[in-house]
LOVEX-475464 format. One record per atom (N, C-alpha, C): x, y, z; residue in one letter. Coordinates in steps of 0.1 Angstrom, whole numbers, padded with zeros to 4 digits, always signed. Layout:
XYZA
...
This chain:
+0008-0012+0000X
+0000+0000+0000X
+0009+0012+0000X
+0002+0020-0005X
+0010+0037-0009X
+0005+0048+0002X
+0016+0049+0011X
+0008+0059+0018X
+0015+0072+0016X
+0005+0082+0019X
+0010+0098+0012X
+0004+0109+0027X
+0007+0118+0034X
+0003+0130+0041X
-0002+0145+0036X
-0013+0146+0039X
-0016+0165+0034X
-0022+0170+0047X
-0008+0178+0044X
-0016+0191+0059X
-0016+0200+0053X
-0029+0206+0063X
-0038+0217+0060X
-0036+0227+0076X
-0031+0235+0073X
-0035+0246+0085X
-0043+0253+0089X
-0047+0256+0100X
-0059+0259+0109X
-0059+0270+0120X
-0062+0277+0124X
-0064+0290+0136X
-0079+0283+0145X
-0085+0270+0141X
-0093+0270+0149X
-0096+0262+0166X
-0085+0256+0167X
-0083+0246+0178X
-0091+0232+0174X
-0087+0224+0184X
-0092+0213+0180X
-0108+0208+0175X
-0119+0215+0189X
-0124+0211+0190X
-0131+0217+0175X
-0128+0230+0173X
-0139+0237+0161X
-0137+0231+0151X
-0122+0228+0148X
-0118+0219+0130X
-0131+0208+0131X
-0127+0203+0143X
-0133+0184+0142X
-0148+0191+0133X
-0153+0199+0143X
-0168+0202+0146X
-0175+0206+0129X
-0166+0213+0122X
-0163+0215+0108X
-0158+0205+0096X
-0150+0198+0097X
-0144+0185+0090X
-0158+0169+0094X
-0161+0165+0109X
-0167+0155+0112X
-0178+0153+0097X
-0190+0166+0097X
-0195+0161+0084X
-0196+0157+0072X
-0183+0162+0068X
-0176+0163+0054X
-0171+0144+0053X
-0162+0143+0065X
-0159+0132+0065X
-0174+0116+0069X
-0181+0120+0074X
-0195+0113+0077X
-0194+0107+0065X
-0200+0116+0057X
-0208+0118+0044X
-0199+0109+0033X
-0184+0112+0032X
-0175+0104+0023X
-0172+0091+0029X
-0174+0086+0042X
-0177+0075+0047X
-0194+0066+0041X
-0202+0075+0041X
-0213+0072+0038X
-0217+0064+0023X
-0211+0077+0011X
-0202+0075+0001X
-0197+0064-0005X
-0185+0060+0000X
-0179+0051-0003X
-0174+0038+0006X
-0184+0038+0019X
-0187+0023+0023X
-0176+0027+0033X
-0171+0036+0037X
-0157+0035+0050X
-0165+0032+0062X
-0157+0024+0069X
-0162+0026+0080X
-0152+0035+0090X
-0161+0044+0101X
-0152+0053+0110X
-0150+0048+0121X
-0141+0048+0125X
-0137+0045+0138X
-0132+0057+0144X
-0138+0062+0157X
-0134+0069+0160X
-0121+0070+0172X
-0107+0074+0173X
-0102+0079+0183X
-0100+0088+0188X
-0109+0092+0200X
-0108+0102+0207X
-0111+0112+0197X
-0110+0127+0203X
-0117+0139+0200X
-0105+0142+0188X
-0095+0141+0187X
-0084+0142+0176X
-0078+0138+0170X
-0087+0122+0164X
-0084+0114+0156X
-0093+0109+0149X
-0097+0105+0134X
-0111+0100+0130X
-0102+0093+0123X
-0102+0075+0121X
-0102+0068+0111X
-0114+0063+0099X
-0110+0064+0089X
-0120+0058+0079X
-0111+0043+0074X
-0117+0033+0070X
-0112+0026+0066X
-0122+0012+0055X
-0118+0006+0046X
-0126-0005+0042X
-0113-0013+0035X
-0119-0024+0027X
-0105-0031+0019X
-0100-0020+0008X
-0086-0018+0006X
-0080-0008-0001X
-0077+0006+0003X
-0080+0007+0014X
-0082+0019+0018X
-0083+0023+0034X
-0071+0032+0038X
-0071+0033+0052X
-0067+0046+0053X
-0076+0057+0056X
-0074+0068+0061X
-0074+0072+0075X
-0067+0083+0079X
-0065+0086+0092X
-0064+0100+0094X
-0073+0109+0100X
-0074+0128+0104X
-0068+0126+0111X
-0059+0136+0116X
-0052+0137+0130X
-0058+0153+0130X
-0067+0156+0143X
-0066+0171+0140X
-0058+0175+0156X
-0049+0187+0149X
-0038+0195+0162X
-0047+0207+0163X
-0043+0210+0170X
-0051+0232+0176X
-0048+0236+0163X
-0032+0234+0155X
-0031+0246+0147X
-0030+0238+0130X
-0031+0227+0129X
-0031+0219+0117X
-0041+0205+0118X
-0044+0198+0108X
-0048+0188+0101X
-0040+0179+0097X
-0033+0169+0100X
-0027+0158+0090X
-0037+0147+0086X
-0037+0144+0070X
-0044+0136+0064X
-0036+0127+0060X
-0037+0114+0064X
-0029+0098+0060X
-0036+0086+0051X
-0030+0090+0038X
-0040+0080+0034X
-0032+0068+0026X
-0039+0057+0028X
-0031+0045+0024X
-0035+0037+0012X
-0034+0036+0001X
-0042+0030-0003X
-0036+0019-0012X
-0044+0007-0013X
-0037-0005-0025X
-0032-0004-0039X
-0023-0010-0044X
-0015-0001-0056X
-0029-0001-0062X
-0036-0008-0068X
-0051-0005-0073X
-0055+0007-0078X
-0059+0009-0063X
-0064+0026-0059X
-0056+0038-0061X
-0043+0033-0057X
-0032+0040-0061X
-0033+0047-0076X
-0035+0040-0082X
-0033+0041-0095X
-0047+0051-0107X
-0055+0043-0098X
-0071+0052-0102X
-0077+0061-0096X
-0074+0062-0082X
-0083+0074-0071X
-0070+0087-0070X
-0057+0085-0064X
-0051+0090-0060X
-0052+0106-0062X
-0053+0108-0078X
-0056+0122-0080X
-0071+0129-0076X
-0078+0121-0077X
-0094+0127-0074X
-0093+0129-0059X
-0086+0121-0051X
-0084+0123-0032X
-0076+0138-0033X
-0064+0135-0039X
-0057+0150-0040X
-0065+0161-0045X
-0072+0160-0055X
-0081+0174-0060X
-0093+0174-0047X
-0098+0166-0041X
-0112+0166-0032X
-0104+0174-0023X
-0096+0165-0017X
-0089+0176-0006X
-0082+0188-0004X
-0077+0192-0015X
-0075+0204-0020X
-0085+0218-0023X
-0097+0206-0027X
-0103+0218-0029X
-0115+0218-0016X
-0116+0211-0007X
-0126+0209+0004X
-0122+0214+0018X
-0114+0207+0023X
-0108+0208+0037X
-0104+0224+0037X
-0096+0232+0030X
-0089+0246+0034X
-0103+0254+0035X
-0114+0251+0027X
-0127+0259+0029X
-0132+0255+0043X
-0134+0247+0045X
-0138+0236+0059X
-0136+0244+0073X
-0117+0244+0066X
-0110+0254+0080X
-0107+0267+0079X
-0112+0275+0069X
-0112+0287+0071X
-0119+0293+0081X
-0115+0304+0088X
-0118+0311+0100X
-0130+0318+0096X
C-alpha cells in the first residue's frame, strides 16, 4: 500500500476543526462504504478493503494519512488530492 500525508492549517483549535471536517468526513464514509472508527476527539479513522485513512486534527493543523492498494493507487489518488485540496482549506477557514 502507498501511503502519502496533506496538511492543511488551521487558527481553529481542535475542538472547532473536528466540529467542521466530522460532516464532510461522515458523508464520504457514507459515500464510499468507510467505515469510521473513531479515536478520541483528535483522531477519525475511515477505513474498508484498499483503503485506510487517518485525520489527526492538532489546535493549529490537520494531517491527512491516506493509504491506499496499488489498485487505488493508481485510479483514485488524483481525485483524493483534488477533493482535498479543494474541500478541507474551505472547511478550516476562520
Amino acid at each position: 500500500m502507498a501511503s502519502k500525508d496533506y496538511r492543511h492549517a488551521h487558527d481553529l483549535g481542535i475542538d472547532e476543526a473536528r466540529n467542521r471536517l466530522e460532516p464532510a468526513m461522515k458523508k464520504l464514509a457514507d459515500k464510499y462504504g468507510l467505515e469510521v472508527v473513531e479515536e478520541g476527539k483528535d483522531r477519525i479513522h475511515l477505513k474498508r478493503s484498499g483503503i485506510d485513512a487517518t485525520i489527526s486534527i492538532g489546535e493549529n493543523e490537520v494531517v491527512t494519512t491516506i493509504e491506499l492498494s496499488w489498485v487505488l493507487e493508481r485510479t483514485l489518488r488524483g481525485t483524493i488530492e483534488a477533493s482535498l485540496a479543494a474541500k478541507i482549506p474551505k472547511l478550516l477557514k476562520a
